[in-house]
N, C-alpha and C positions, 0 to 999 in steps of 0.2 A: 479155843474158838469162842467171840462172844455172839451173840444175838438179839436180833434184832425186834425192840418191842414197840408196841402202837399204846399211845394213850389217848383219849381222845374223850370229851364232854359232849352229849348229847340230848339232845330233847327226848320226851316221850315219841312225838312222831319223828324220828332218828336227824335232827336237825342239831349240826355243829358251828353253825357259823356264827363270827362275833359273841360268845359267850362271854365274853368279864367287861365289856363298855358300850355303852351309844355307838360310837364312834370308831370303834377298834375296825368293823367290816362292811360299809354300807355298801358293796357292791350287789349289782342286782334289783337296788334300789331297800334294800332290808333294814326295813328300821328296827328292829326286836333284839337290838343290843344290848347286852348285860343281863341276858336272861339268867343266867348261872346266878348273881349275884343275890338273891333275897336268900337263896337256899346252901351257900356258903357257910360253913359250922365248923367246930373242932375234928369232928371223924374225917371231914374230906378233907383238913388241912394235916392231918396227921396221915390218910394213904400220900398224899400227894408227898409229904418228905422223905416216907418210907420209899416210894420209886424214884428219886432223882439220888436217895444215898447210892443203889446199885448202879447210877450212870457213868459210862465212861466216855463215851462222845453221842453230839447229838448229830440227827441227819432229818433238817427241814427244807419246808420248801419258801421261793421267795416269799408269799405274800407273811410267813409267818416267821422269817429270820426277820424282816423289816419291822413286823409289828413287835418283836421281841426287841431288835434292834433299838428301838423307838424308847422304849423303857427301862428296860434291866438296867442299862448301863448306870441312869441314875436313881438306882435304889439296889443298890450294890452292900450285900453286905457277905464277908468273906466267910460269915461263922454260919448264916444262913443255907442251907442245900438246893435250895432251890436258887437263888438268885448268884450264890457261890459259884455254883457249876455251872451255871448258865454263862458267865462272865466268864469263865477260867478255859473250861475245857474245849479240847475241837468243837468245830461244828464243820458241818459238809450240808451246804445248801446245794439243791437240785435245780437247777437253770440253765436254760439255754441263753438268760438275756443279761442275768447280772454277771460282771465282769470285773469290776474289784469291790468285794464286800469290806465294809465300815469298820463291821463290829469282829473284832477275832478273840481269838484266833480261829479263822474261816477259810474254809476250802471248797470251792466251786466245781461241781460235777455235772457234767452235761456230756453234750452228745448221741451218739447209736449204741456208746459203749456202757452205759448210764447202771445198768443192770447188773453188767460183773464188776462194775467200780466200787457199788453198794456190797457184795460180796466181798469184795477184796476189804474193804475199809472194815468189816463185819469178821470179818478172819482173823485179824490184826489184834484183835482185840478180845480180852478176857472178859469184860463184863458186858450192859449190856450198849448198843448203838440205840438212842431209844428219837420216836419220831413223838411231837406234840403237835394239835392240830395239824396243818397243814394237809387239807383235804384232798384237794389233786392229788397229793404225793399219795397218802395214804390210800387211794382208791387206785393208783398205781400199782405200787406195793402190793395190794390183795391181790389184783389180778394175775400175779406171777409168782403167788405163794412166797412172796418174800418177808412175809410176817411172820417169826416164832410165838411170840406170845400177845393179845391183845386183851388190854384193862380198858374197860367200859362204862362210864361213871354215866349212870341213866337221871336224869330230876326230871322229878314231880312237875313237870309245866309243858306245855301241848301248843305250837305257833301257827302250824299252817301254811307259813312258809320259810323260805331260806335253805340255805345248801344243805344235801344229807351226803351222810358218811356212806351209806349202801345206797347206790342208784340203782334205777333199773338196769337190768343187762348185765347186773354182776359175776361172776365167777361162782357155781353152787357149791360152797364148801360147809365140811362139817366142823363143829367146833368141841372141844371136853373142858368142860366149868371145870377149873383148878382152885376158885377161890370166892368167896361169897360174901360180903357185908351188905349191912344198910345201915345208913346215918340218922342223929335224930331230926335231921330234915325233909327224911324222907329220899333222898340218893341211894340208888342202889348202885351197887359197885361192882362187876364183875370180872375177874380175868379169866381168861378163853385161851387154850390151844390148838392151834389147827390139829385136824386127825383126818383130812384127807377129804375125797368128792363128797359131796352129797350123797344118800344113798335115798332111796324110794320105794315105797310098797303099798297095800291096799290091806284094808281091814273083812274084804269082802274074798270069804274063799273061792 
């Protein structure tokens, strides 16, 4: 059985949206595109090959199979890991509204049934099913503990606004640091295993 992992680029104050261009997510009206980009170095490109060598399918959501859609195809290169697999293997986008995807090979999951589908496609499979960006999806997925393991690449830069990966009203869960770097950009990188609710107590006997 494989499993299913979350990666995801964040600000200081937990803002994932649009990180590598201008242009990549102005919705909301967000101009603070390409923040990822000054702080971009060899340690983050070296975790980032080390997680896409373990991938065996991906599972995104529209706005970021389109925005993947939009580019991988022409900067394709077969010996590359990251753009290799991106182009090669499954992907399983989460929609209710796309209905034939572009870029394959692509498989369309929607519906009520949406939850054991992701299961089912996660079973199948010996490595991992792994999600990028794709924030909806991913604040979905927490919600119903369907994350096994989540890498959290934190940079140095603070916006103020734009989408965050933990909204309010999230699910209180606990997590156990399994893995710990920092770049000399300043990125901190952390991967995270669920261990279950939140727990709570007081320092006052």
């Amino acid at each position: 059985m494989g499993k299913l992992t979350l990666t995801t680029f964040v600000t200081l104050d937990g803002v994932m949206q649009a990180p590598g261009g201008p242009d990549e997510d102005r919705s909301g009206g967000f101009e603070y595109g390409g923040w990822l980009v000054p702080f971009a170095d060899e340690e983050m490109g070296q975790f980032i090959t080390e997680v896409f060598g373990r991938v065996e399918a991906f599972l995104l959501g529209r706005r970021t199979y389109e925005i993947f859609a939009s580019y991988w195809p022409q900067h394709d290169d077969p010996a590359d890991p990251v753009a290799g697999n991106l182009n090669r293997l499954p992907k399983y986008v989460a929609s209710t509204t796309l209905k034939e995807p572009q870029w394959g090979p692509a498989t369309v999951l929607d519906g009520e049934q949406l939850q054991s589908e992701i299961v089912r496609v996660k079973d199948t499979l010996e490595g991992e099913l792994q999600v990028h960006g794709s924030g909806a999806l991913a604040q979905w997925l927490l919600a119903r503990d369907l994350v096994d393991e989540m890498n959290l690449l934190v940079f140095p830069v603070f916006l103020g606004a734009g989408r965050r990966l933990f909204p309010t009203g999230g699910l209180p869960t606990a997590f156990e640091l399994t893995a710990s770097r920092t770049t000399s950009a300043g990125t901190a990188i952390h991967s995270y295993r669920p261990k279950g609710r939140a727990t709570f107590g007081s320092f006052v006997d």
